[in-house]
LUMRO-507158 format. One record per residue (C-alpha): x, y negated, z negated; residue in three letters. Coordinates in steps of 0.05 Angstrom, whole numbers, padded with zeros to 5 digits, always signed. Example, Ala and Ser with C-alpha at 12.3 -4.5 7.8 and 13.67 -1.06 7.14 Angstrom:
+00246+00090-00156Ala+00273+00021-00143Ser
//
This chain:
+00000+00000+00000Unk+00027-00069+00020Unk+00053-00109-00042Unk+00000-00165-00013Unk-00053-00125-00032Unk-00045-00110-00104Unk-00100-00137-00150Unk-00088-00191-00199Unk-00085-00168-00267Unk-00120-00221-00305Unk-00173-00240-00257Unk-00188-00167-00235Unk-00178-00129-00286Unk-00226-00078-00269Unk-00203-00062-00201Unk-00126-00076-00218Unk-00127-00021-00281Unk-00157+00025-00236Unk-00110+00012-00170Unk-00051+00021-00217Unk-00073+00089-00241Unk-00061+00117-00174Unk-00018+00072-00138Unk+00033+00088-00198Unk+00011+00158-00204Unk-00014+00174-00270Unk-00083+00199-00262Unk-00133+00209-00195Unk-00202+00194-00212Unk-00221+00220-00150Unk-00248+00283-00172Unk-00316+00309-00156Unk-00343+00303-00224Unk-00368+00245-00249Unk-00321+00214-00304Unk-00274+00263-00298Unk-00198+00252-00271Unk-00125+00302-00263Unk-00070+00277-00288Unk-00012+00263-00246Unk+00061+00286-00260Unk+00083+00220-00278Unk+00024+00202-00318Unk+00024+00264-00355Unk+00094+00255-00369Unk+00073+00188-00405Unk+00012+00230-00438Unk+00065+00274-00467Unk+00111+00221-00492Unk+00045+00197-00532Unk+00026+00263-00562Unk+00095+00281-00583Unk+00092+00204-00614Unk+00029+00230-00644Unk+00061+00304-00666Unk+00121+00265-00711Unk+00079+00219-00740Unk+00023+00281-00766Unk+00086+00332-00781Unk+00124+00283-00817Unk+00062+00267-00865Unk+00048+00348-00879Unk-00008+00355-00829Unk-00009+00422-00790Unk-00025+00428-00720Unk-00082+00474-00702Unk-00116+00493-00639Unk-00193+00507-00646Unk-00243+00534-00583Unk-00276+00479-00547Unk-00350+00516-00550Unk-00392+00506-00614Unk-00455+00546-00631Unk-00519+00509-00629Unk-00528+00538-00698Unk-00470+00506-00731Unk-00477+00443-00695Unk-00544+00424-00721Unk-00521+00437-00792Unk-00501+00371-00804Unk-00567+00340-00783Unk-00541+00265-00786Unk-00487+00289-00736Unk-00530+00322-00688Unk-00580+00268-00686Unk-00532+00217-00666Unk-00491+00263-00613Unk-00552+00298-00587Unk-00557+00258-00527Unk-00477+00266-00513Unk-00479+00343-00510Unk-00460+00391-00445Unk-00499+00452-00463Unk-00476+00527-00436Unk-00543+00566-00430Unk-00517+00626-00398Unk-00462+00676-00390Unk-00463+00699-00306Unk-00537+00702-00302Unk-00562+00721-00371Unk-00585+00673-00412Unk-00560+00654-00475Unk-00593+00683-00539Unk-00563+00622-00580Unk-00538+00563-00531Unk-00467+00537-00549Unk-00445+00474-00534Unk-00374+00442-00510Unk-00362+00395-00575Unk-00362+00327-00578Unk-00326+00321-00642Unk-00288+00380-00677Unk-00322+00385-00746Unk-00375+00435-00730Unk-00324+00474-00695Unk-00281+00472-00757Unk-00316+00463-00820Unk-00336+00542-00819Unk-00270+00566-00817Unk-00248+00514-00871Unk-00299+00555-00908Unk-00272+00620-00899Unk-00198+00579-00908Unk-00214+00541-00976Unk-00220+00582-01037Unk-00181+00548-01104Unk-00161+00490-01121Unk-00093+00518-01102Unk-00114+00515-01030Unk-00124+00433-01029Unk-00102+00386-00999Unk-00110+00415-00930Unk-00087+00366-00878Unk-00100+00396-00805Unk-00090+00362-00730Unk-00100+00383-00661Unk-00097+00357-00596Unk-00138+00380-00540Unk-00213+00364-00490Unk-00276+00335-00528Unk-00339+00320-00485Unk-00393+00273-00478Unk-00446+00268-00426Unk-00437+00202-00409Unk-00490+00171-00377Unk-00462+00097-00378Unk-00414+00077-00325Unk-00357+00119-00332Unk-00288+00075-00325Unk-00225+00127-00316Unk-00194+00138-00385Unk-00237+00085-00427Unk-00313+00106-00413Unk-00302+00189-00386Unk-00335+00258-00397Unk-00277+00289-00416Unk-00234+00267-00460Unk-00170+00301-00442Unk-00120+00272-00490Unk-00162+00280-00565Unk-00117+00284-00627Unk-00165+00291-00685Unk-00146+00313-00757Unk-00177+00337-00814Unk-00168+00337-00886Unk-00198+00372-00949Unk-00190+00343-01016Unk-00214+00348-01096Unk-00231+00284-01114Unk-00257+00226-01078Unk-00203+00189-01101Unk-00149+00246-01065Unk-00193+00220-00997Unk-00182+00144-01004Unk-00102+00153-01010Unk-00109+00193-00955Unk-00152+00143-00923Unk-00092+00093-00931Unk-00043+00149-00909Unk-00077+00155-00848Unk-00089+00072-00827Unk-00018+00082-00843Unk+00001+00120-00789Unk-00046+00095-00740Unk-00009+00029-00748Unk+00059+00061-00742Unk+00035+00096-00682Unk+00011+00030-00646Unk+00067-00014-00670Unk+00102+00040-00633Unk+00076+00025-00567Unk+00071-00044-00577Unk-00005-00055-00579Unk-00028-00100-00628Unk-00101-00085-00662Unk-00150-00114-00711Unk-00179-00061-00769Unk-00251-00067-00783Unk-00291-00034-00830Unk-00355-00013-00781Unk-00419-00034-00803Unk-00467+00014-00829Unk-00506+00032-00760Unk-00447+00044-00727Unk-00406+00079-00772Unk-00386+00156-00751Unk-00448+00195-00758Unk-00436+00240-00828Unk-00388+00189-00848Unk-00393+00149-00925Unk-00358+00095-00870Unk-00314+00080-00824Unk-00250+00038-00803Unk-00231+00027-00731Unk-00171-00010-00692Unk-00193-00046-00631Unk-00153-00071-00578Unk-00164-00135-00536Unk-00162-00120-00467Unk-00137-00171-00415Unk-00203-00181-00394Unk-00223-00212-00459Unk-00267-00142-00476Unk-00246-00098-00531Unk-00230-00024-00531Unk-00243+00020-00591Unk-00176+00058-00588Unk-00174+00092-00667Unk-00221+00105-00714Unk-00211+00131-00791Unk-00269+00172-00822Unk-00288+00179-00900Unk-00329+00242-00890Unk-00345+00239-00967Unk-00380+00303-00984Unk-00434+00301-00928Unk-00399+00357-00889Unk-00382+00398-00947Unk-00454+00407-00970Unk-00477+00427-00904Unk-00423+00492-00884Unk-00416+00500-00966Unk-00339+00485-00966Unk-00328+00498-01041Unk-00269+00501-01081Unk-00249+00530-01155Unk-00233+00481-01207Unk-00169+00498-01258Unk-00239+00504-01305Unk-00264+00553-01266Unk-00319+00512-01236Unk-00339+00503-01166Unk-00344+00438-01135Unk-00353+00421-01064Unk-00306+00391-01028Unk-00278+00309-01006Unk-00269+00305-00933Unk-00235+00255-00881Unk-00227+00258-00811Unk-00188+00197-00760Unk-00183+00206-00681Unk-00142+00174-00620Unk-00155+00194-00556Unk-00128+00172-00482Unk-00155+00105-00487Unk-00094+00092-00523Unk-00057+00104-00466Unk-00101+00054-00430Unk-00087+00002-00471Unk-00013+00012-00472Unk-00016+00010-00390Unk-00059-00051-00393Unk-00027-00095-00453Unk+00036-00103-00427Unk+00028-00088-00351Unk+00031-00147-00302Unk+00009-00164-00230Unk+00073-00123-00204Unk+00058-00067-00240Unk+00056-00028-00309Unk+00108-00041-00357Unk+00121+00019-00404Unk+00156+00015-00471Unk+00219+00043-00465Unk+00212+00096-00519Unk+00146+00117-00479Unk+00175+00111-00408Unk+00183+00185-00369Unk+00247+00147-00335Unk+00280+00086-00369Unk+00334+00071-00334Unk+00332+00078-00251Unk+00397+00068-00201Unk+00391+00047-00145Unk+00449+00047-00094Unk+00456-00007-00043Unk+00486+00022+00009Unk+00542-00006+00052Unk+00577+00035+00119Unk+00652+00029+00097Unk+00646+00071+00032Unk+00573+00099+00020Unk+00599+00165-00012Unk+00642+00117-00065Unk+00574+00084-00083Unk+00543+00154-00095Unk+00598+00169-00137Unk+00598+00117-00182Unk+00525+00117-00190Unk+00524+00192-00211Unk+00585+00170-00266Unk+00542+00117-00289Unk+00489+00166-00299Unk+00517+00219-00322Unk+00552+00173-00380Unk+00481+00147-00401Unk+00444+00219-00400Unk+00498+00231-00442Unk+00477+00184-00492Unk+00398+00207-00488Unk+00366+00164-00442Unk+00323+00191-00389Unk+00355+00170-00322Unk+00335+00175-00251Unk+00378+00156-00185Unk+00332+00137-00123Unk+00381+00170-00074Unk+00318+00163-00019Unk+00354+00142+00054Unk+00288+00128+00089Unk+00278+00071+00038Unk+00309-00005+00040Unk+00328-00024-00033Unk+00275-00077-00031Unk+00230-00018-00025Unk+00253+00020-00080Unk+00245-00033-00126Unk+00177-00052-00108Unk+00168+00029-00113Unk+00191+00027-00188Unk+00172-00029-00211Unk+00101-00012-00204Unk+00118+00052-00244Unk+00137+00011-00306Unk+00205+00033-00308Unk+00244-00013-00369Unk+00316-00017-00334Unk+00341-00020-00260Unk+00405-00012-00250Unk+00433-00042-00174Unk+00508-00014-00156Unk+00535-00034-00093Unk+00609-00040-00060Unk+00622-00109-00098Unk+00604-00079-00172Unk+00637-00011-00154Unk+00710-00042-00141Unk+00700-00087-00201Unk+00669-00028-00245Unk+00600-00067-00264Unk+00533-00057-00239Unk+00478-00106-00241Unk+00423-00092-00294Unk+00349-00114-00277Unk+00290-00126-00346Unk+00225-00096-00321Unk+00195-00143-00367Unk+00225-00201-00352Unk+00256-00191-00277Unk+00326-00231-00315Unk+00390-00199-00280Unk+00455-00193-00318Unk+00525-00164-00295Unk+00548-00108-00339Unk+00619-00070-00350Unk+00604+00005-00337Unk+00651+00010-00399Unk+00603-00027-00438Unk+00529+00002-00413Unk+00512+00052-00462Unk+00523+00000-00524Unk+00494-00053-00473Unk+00434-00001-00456Unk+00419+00008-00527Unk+00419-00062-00552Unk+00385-00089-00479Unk+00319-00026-00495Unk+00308-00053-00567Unk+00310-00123-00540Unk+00252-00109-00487Unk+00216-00064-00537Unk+00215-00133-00586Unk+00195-00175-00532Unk+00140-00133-00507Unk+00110-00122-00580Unk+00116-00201-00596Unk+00090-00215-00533Unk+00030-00166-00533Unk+00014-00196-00609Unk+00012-00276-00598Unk-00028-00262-00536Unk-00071-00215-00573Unk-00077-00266-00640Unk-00094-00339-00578Unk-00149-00298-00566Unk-00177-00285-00648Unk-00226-00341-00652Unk-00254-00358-00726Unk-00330-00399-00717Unk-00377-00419-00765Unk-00440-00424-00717Unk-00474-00365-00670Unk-00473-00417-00620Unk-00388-00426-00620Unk-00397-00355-00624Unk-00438-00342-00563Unk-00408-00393-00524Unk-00336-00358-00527Unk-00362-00293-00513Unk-00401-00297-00458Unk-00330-00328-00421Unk-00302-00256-00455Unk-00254-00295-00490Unk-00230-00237-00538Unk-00256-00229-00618Unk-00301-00282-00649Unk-00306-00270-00729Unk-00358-00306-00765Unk-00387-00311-00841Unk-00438-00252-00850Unk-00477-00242-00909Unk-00470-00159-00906Unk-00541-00158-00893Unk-00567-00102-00829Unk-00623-00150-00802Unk-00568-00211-00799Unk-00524-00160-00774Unk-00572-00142-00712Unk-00592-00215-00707Unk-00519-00233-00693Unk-00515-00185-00642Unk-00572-00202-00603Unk-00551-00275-00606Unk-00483-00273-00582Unk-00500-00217-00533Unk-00441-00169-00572Unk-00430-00112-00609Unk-00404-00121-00685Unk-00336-00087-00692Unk-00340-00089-00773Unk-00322-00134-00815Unk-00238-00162-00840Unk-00210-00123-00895Unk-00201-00156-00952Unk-00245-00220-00923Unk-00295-00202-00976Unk-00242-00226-01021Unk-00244-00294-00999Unk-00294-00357-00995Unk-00330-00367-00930Unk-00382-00406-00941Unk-00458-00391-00918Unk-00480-00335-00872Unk-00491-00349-00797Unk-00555-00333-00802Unk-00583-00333-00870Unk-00539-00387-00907Unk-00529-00339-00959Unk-00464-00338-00988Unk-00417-00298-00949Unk-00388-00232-00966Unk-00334-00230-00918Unk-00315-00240-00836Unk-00348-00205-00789Unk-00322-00193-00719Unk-00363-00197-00652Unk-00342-00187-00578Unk-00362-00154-00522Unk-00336-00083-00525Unk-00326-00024-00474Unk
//
């Protein structure tokens, strides 16, 4: 595709996000069913970077991975009646097996907690047995009968990390509450997204949950992705599959649940935060390739290039980056940087005869586009310093964009005026009160993403709409 044709970022978002998925090869949403897409080599290369991002994180706070079947039983699933009600309309159903139908139907889960809760049963005896802290990563499905948008709005969720965890006391689940906002916030500090954590109002929460926390991400065109959410399950969950556990006093008591989830949206928002009208930009921790040569060829010594290019690379594999050399003939230079430049990759390196005979190359910031002459002698401790650098630069970057577009109002009509030009989060006195709650929304035209943590703690004056005294900030925008 010509270079003249690529969308604009900011003023197309829509048809920019989805040009970039297949022009840089990371997933075809071109197959036959609806909100469903394949991911590419290169894009599941960036899918894997994230889950084994995801893996440290979990291992490294004692969660174990598990792997649990995709089908539920109809049974199970409508244990949790709250649950059901709410997914009900969400579920794919398998009736029958070849051409006999079904005695009981089973259904391809939404969530994981129907599918898992029975075997926690079976798992959890004693008190000896708690905490359990479990994690998987695998396909959830809705039937989604919205638009679908590849990765954001889709039928299958391909890329679903959930965990689990099983506790004594209630107080065991709030620490591990914190533990896992925790590591949700290490995980997108890692890729340089920035976030707001809201504490979802009651008619949203997670259906089943005592409440719910969520991170949301403001995409560039002003709309908001829900990219995390965190999950006190209380003891709703327990009650209904019976999960019970022995006290030291020989009592039984049933047992405190949470649950937190990120799925391949997150991987949407790190290609859209920080990508730009030439291309993606990756992190360089999260980039398949971060660091591409490219020879410029001349006729008098074109194997001497080759040469020193495969040195260069050699000499930085050694040192752990991941390193690719676009030896490609039937391509100008110009070419190949267009080429990888739309793939996001953090560092070009150009080596032609002028840098080979005075040992340097020339090193190119995908962020930036600055060029810089380097010593070969001195590129791994360059390479090092020059990958942290970008990784700052992209995070700052990302987070005074993200905070220019964090709007506090007093009035629904400030509020409704900056939404409806999708100019990112409004937040907004709110009594705590439901019917305020719903008024707001249907005022501002917006969904209520929760309300600040800790803005309860603080003087805001009068509700928006009541004029009763505020209990906190609560945010508005117009989500996906």
């Amino acid at each position: 595709m010509a270079k003249a044709t690529r969308e604009k970022r900011d003023k197309q978002f829509g048809k920019w996000f989805r040009q970039m998925l297949i022009d840089a090869e990371i997933l075809d949403y071109r197959y036959p069913i609806k909100g469903c897409g394949v991911w590419m080599p290169y894009g599941y290369k960036i899918r894997r970077l994230v889950t084994q991002l995801l893996r440290q994180l979990h291992d490294g706070t004692g969660h174990d991975e598990v792997q649990f079947p995709v089908m539920v039983t109809e049974t199970n699933l409508r244990k949790e009646a709250e649950h059901i009600r709410d997914f009900e309309n969400e579920v794919f159903w398998i009736t029958h097996g070849g051409l006999k139908a079904l005695e009981i139907k089973f259904a391809l889960r939404p969530t994981s907690e129907t599918a898992m809760y029975p075997m926690l049963r079976l798992w959890i005896r004693s008190h000896s047995d708690l905490p359990k802290k479990l994690y998987q990563i695998g396909s959830v499905f809705r039937c989604e009968t919205k638009t679908t948008r590849p990765i954001i709005r889709v039928r299958e969720v391909t890329t679903f990390k959930e965990a689990h965890t099983c506790h004594a006391t209630f107080e065991e689940s709030e620490a591990q509450i914190l533990e896992a906002t925790q590591i949700y916030k290490g995980f997108f500090d890692a890729c340089g997204v920035p976030y707001v954590i809201s504490r979802r109002p009651e008619w949203d929460k997670f259906p089943g949950a005592f409440y719910s926390l969520s991170f949301d991400v403001i995409m560039p065109d002003g709309r908001t992705l829900q990219s995390g959410t965190v999950h006190n399950l209380g003891q709703n969950f327990s009650r209904a599959f019976d999960i019970q556990y022995e006290t030291l006093g020989g009592d039984h008591e049933y047992i405190w649940q949470t649950c937190y989830g990120i799925s391949e949206r997150a991987i949407g928002a790190l290609i859209s935060v920080h990508g730009d009208d030439n291309g993606i930009v990756l992190m360089p921790d999260l980039a398949p390739i971060q660091i591409v040569i490219i020879p410029i060829p001349s006729k008098e010594n074109p194997q001497t290039i080759l040469d020193t290019c495969r040195e260069v690379a050699d000499e930085l594999r050694s040192e752990g980056f991941r390193i690719s050399i676009d030896r490609r003939e039937d391509l100008t230079p110009g070419a190949k940087f267009y080429y990888w430049e739309l793939r996001g990759v953090p560092v070009r390196l150009e080596i032609g005869p002028k840098d080979v005979s005075r040992r340097q190359v020339i090193i190119v910031r995908r962020d930036t586009f600055q060029k810089e002459a380097c010593k070969i002698a001195d590129l791994p401790k360059g390479m090092r310093r020059l990958m942290n650098d970008m990784s700052d630069a992209l995070r700052d970057k990302a987070r005074k964009w993200m905070e220019s577009r964090v709007h506090r109002v007093a009035t629904l009509d400030e509020a409704a005026k900056l939404l409806k030009c999708r100019a990112g989060i409004v937040e907004l006195p709110w009594c705590g009160d439901a019917k305020c709650g719903h008024i707001i929304e249907e005022r501002v035209n917006a969904k209520l993403l929760g309300t600040q943590a800790g803005s309860e703690e603080r003087t805001h004056g009068g509700c928006a709409i009541c004029e009763k005294k505020a209990r906190g900030l609560v945010r508005a925008a117009v989500a996906y």
